[in-house]
C-alpha positions as CSV (number, residue, x, y, z in Angstrom):
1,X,26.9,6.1,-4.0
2,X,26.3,7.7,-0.6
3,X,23.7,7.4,2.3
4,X,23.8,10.2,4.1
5,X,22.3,11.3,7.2
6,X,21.2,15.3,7.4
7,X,24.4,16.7,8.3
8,X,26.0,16.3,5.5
9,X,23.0,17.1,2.8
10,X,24.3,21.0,2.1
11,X,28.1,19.8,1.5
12,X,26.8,16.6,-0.6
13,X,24.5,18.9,-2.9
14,X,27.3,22.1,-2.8
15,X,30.9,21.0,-2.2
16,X,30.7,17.4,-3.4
17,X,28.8,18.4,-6.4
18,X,31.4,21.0,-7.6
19,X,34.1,18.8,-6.5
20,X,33.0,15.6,-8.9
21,X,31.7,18.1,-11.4
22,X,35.8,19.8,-11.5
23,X,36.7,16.5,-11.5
24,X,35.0,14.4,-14.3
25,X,32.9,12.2,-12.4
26,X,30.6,11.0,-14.9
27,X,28.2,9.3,-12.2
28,X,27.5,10.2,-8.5
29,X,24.4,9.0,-6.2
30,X,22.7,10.2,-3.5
31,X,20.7,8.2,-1.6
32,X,18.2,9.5,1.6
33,X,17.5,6.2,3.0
34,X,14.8,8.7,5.1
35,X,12.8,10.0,2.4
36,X,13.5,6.4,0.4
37,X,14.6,8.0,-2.9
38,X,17.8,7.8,-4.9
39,X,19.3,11.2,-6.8
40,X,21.1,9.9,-9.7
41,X,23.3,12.6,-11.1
42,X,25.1,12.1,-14.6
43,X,27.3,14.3,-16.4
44,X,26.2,15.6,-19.9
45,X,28.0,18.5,-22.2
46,X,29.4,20.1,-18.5
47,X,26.9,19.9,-16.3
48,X,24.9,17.3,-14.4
49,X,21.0,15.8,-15.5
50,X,19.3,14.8,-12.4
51,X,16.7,11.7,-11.7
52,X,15.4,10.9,-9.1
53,X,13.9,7.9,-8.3
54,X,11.5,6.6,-5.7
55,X,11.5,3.1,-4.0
56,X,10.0,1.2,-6.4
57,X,12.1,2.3,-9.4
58,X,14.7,0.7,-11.4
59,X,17.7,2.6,-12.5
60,X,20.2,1.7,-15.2
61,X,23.6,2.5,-14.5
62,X,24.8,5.2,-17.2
63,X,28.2,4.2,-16.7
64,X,27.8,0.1,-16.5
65,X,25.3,-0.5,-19.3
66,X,24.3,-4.1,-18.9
67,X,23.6,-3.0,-14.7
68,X,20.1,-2.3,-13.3
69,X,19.5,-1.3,-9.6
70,X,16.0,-2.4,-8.2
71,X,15.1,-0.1,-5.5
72,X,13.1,-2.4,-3.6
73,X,16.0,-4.4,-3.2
74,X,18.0,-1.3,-1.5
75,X,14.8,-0.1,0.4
76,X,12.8,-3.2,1.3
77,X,10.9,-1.8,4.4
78,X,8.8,0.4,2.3
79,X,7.2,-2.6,0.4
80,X,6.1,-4.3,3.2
């Protein structure tokens, strides 16, 4: 998972993404604690299947089955 401010948006969606893709990662986040959504990228057949998820979503973690992530939980503010 990362939090990132804009800086580093280009080399998380460029670099990073060919680097984890090169090597295996079967899971990666983004998370844009700005725009208060969650980019969940997972690797099928070679390439990556993105979600993407707003503040009031749940996500279920590919690669831990049994996890769910409640977004209000990571982004609290926006429900207030």
């Amino acid at each position: 998972m990362r939090f990132y401010p804009n800086l580093h948006r280009r080399y998380d969606r460029f670099v990073k993404y060919n680097a984890y893709l090169k090597a295996g990662v079967k899971e990666y986040w983004i998370v844009d604690p700005v725009d208060l959504i969650v980019e969940v990228h997972i690797l099928h057949d070679g390439s990556y299947k993105k979600m993407v998820y707003n503040s009031e979503g749940i996500i279920k973690v590919d690669v831990l089955a049994d996890l769910e992530i409640h977004l209000m939980d990571i982004f609290p503010k926006a429900h207030i």
